[in-house]
C-alpha positions as CSV (number, residue, x, y, z in Angstrom):
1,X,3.7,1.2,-37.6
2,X,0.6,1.8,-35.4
3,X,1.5,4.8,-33.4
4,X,0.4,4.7,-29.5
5,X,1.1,6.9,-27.0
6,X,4.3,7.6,-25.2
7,X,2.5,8.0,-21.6
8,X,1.7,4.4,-21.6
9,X,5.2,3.2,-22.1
10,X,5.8,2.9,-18.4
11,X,7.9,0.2,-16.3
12,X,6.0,-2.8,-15.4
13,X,4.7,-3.8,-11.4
14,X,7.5,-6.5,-11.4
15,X,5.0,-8.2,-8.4
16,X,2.6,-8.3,-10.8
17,X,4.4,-10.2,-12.9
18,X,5.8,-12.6,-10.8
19,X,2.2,-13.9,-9.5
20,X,1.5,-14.3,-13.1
21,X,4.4,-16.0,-13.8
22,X,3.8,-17.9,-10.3
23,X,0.4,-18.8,-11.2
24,X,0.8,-21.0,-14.6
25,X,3.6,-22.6,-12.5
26,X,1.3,-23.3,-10.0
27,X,-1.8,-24.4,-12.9
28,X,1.1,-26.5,-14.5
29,X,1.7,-28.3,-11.1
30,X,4.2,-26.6,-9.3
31,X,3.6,-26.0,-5.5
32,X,4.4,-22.1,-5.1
33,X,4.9,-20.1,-1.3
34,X,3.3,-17.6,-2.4
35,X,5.2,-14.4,-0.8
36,X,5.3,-12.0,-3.7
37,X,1.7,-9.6,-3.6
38,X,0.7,-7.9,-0.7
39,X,-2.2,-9.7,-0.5
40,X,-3.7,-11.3,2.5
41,X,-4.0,-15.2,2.7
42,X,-7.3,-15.2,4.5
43,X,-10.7,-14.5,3.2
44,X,-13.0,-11.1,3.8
45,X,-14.4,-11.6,7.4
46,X,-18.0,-13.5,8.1
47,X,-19.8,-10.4,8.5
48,X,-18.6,-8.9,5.0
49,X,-19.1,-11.9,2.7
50,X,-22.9,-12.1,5.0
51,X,-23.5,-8.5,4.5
52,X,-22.7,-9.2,0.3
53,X,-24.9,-12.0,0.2
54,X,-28.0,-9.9,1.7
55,X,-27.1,-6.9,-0.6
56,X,-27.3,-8.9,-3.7
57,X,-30.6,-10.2,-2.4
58,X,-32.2,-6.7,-1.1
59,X,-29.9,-4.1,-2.9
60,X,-30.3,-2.1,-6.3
61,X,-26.8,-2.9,-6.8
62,X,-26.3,0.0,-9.5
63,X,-24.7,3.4,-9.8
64,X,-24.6,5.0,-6.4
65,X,-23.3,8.7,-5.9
66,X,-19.9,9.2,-6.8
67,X,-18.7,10.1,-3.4
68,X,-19.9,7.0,-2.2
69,X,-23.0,5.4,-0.1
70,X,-23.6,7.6,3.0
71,X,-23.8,4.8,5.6
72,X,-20.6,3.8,4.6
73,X,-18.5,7.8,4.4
74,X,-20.9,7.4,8.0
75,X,-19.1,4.2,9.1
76,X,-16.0,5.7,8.5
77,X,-15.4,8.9,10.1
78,X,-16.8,7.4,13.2
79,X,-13.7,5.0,12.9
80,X,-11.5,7.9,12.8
81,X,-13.1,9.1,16.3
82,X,-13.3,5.7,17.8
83,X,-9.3,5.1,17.0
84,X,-7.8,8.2,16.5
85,X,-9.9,10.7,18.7
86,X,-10.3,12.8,15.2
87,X,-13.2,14.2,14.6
88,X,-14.0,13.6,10.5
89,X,-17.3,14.9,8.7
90,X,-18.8,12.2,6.5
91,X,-18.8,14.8,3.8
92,X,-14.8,14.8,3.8
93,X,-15.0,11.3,3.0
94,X,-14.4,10.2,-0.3
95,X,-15.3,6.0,-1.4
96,X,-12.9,5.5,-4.0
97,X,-12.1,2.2,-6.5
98,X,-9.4,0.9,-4.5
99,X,-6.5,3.0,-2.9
100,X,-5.1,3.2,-6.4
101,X,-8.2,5.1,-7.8
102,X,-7.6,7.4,-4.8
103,X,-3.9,8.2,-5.9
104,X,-5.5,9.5,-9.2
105,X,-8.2,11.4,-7.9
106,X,-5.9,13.1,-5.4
107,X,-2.9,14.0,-7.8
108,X,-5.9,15.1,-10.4
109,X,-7.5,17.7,-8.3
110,X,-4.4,19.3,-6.6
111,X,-1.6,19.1,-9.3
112,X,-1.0,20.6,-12.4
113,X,1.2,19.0,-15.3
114,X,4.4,19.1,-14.7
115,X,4.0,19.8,-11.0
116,X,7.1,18.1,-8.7
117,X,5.8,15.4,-6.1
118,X,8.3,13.6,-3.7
119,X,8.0,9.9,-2.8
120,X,10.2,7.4,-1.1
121,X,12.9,5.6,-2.4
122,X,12.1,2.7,-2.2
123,X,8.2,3.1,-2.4
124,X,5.3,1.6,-3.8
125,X,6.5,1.1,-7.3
126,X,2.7,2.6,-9.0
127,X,3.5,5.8,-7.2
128,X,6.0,6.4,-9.7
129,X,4.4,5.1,-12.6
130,X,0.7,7.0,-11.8
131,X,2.6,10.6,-12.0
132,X,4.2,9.6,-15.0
133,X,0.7,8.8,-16.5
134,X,-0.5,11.9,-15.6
135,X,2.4,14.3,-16.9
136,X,3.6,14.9,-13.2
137,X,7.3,14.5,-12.2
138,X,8.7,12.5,-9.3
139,X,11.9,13.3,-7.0
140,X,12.8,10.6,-4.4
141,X,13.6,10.6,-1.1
142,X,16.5,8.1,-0.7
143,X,15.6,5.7,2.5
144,X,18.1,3.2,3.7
145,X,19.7,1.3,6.3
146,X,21.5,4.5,7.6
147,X,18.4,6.5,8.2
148,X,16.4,3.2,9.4
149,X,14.3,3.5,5.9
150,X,12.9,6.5,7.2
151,X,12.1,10.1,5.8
152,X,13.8,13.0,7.2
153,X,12.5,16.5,7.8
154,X,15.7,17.4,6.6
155,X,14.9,15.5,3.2
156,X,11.7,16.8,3.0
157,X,13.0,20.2,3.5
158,X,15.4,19.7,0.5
159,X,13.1,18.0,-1.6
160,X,10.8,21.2,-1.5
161,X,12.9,24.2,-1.4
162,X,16.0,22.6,-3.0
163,X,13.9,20.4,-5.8
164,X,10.5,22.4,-6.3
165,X,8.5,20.0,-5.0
166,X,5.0,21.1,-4.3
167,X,3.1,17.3,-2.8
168,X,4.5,15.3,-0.8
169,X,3.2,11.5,-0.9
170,X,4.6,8.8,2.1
171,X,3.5,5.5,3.4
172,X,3.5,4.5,7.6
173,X,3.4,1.6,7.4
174,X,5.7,1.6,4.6
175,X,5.3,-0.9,1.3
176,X,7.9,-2.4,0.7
177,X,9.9,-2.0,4.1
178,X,6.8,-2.7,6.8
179,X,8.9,0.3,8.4
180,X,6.5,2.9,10.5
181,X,7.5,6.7,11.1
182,X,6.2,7.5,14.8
183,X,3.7,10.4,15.5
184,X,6.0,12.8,16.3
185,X,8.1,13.0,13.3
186,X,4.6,12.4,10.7
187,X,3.3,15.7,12.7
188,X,6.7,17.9,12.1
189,X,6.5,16.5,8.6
190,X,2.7,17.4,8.3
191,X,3.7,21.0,9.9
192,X,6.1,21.4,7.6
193,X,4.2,21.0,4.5
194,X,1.1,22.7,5.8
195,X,3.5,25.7,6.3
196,X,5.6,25.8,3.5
197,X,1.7,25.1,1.1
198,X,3.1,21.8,-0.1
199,X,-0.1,19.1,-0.3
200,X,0.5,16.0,2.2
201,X,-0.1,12.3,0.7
202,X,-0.6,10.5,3.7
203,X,-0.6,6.9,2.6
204,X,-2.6,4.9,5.5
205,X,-3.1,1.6,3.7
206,X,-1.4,-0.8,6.6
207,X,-3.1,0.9,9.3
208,X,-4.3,-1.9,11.7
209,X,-1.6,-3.6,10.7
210,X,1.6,-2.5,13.4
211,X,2.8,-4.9,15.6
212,X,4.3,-2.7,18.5
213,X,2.9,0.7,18.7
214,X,-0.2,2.0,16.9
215,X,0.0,3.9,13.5
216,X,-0.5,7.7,13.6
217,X,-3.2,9.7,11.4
218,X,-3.0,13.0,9.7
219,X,-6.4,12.5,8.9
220,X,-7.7,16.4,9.6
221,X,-4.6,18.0,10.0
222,X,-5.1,20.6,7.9
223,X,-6.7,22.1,4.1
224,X,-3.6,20.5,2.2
225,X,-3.8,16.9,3.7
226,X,-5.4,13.8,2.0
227,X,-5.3,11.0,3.6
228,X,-5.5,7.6,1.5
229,X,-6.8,4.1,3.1
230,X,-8.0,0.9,1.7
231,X,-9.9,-2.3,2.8
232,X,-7.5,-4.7,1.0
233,X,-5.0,-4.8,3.5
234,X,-5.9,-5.2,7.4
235,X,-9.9,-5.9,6.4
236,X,-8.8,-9.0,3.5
237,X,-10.6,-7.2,1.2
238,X,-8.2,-7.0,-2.2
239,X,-10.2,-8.2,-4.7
240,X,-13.1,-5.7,-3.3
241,X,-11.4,-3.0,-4.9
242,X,-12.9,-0.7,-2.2
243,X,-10.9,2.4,-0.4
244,X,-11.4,5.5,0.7
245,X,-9.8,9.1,1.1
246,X,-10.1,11.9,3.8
247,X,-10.2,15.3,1.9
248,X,-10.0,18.9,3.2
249,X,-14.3,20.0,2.7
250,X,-13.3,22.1,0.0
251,X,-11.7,19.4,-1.7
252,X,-14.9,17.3,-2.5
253,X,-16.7,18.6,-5.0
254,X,-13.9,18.5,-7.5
255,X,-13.3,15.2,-6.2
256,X,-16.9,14.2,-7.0
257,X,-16.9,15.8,-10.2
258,X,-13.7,13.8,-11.0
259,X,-14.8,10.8,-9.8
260,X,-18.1,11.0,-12.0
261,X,-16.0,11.2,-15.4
262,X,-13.3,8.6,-14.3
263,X,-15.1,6.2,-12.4
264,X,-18.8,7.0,-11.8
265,X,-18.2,5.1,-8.6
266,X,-16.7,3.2,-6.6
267,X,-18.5,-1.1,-7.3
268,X,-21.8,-0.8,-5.4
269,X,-21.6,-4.3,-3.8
270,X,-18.3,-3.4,-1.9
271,X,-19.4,-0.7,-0.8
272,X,-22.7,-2.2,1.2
273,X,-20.0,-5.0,2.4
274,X,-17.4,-2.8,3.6
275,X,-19.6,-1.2,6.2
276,X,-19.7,-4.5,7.6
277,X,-16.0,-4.9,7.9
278,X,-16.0,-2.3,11.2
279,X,-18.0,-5.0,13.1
280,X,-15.5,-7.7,12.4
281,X,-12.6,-6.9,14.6
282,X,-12.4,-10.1,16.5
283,X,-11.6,-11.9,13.4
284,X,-9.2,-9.1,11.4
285,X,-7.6,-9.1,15.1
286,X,-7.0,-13.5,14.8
287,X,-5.6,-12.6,11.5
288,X,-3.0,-9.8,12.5
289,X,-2.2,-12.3,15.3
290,X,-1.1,-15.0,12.4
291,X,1.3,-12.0,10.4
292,X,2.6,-11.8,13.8
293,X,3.6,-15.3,14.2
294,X,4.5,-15.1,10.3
295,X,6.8,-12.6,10.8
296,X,8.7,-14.5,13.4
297,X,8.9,-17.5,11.1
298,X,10.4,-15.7,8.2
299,X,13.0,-13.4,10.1
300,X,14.1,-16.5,11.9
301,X,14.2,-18.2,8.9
302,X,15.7,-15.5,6.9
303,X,18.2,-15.0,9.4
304,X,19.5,-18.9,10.1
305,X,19.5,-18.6,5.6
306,X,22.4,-16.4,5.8
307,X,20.3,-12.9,5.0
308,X,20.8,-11.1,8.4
309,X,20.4,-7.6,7.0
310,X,16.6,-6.3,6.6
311,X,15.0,-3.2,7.4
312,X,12.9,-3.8,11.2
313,X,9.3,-4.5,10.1
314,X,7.5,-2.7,12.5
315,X,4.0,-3.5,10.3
316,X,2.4,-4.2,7.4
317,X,3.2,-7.8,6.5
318,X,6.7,-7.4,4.5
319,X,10.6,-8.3,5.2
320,X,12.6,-6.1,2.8
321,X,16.1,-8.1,3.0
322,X,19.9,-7.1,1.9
323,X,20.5,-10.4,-0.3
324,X,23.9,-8.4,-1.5
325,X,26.0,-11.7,-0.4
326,X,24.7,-13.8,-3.2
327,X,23.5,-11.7,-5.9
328,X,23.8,-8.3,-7.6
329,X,20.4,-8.4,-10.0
330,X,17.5,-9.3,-7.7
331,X,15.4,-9.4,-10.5
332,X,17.3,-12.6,-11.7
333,X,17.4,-13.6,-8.3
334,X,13.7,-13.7,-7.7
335,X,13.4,-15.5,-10.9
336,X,15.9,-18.1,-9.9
337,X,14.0,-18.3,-6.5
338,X,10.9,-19.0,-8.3
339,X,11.5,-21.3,-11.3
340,X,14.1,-23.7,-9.5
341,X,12.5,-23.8,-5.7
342,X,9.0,-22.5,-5.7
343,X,9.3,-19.5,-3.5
344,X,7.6,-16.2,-4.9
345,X,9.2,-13.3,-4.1
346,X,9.6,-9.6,-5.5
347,X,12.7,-8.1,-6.4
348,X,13.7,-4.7,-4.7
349,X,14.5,-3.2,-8.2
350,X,10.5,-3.2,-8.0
351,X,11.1,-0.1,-5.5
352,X,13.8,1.0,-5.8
353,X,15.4,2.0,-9.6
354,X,18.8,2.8,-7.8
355,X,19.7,0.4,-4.9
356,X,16.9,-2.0,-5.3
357,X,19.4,-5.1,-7.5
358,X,20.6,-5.6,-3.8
359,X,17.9,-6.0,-2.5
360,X,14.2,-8.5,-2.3
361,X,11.0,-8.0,-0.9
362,X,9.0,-11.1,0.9
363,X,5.4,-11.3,2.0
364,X,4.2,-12.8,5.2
365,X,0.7,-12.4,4.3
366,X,-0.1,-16.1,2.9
367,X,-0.8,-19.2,4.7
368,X,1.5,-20.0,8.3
369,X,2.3,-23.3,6.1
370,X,3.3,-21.1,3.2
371,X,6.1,-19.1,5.1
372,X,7.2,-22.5,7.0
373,X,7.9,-23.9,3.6
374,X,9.3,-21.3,2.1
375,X,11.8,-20.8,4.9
376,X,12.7,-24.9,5.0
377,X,13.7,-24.5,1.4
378,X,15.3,-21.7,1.2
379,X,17.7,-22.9,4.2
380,X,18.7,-25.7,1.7
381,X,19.3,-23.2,-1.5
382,X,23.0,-23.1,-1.9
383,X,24.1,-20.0,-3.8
């Protein structure tokens, strides 16, 4: 037998596979709600797409530096003072491949093999599966109803000096719960680990995206914080595959160095579009307002389906729902959903290895007409 290597034999994004499975459904015929990718339903904004059009006329459209165009790192730290009162040298930003590339760059240049990192449970499932790649370990910090699927300075504390962990990585707002930890508790978390030397993942990718009270930054809170963002989610940018980091000024050189032997850079094109995306709030504010409206669709509609237990979405644009009353193996569940009434969903085992059968994860992200549908029929599913 060919021999390949035992780093790639990792668990599969069970999302992933259920848009593909959705899609040749969907080629072969099949309407499909689409609620099973965090993916926004609405195109980039006017000015983006506008901005792209005059960069493939005008621009070189090669290489650029590795840390990324300067009017864009510009673009951004003056977002960070304009919305956060936090005052960001362009130098400490870093243009990365999509969030994703981001995770890899930051775990590269702080961690060592083998080195302990602590992530929520459940959590973005490539969390996980990026520190297995890299020979790093994972513990979990177990978030449920009882703690409102939030972290706990007291499970932080245990996680490090209990469980050796040395990074700490969490999302607000969170994937797959939409839950949101307030400023106060992400600073006594941030104190903590800035304290105790233990590097701070802030995950900010759903920033924009909070329906009730505005998401809180560590962005600058001290040398062993990285802050991680992304213009897939609130700026309708996925298939972009533009993000960015915030990095203490010591940090970027390595993370320049890294990014020249991994990536070489982030794709030119997004990156002369995404400075564009800053001047298109009226529109990314029109589309928050339809999640909003979504929301209320599917939490009324989950709610009149019998599925009255689900974690408060304060933002992003996902429901994480108890489905415990009808089902033990979400993954079959989802498939069932999918194959005999069109609704595309993600099971929770997706995020959570331990508790995650009980549980499903749906996107309000798609079309209003997507989540109406998919709330009429599953009101007449009969389990």
């Amino acid at each position: 037998m060919v021999a390949v290597s035992k780093r790639s034999d990792i668990a599969a994004f069970l999302a992933m596979d259920v848009l593909r499975e959705a899609q040749d459904l969907a080629r072969a015929g099949r309407h499909i709600c689409h609620m099973e990718v965090g993916q926004p339903g609405s195109r980039a904004p006017l000015a983006v797409r506008e901005r792209a059009k005059q960069a493939i006329d005008e621009e070189l459209l090669g290489y650029t530096q590795a840390l990324g165009i300067w009017p864009l790192r510009e673009r951004i730290a003056a977002h960070y003072k304009e919305n956060y009162d936090v005052t960001i040298e362009p130098a400490q930003v870093v243009i990365t491949t999509g969030s994703s590339a981001g995770f890899i760059l930051s775990f590269l240049a702080t961690l060592d093999a083998g080195d302990v990192v602590a992530i929520p449970r459940p959590g973005y499932p490539c969390y996980r599966e990026i520190l297995k790649l890299l020979d790093l370990q994972s513990v979990e910090l177990p978030l449920d109803f009882e703690n409102g699927f939030l972290p706990t300075i007291e499970a932080v504390t245990e996680a490090v000096e209990q469980k050796g962990a040395k990074a700490l990585l969490l999302a607000s707002p969170s994937n797959p719960t939409g839950r949101m930890i307030s400023g106060e508790r992400l600073n006594q978390i941030c104190d903590y680990t800035t304290k105790n030397g233990v590097w701070f993942f802030s995950d900010e990718i759903y920033h924009g995206l909070s329906y009730d009270a505005e998401a809180a930054t560590v962005a600058g809170a001290g040398e062993q914080v990285i802050v991680l963002n992304s213009f897939s989610k609130y700026y309708s940018m996925t298939g972009w595959r533009i993000g960015w980091m915030v990095v203490p000024s010591f940090l970027a050189r390595r993370m320049e160095k890294l990014n020249q032997h991994l990536f070489i850079s982030a794709p030119s094109l997004s990156q002369y579009a995404a400075v564009a995306a800053f001047d298109a709030l009226d529109e990314l504010e029109g589309i928050k307002r339809q999640y909003h409206r979504n929301r209320e669709i599917l939490c009324e509609g989950l709610v009149a389906a019998g599925f009255t237990n689900f974690a408060p979405p304060d933002g992003a644009f996902y429901v994480y729902v108890d489905v415990s009353s009808v089902t033990d193996d979400s993954l079959a569940f989802s498939q069932t959903l999918l194959r005999k009434h069109g609704i595309a969903a993600s099971p929770g085992v997706d995020f959570d290895r331990v508790d995650g059968q009980r549980m499903m994860r749906f996107s309000y992200a798609g079309p209003e007409a997507d989540v109406v549908e998919a709330v009429r029929r599953l009101a007449g599913v009969r389990f």
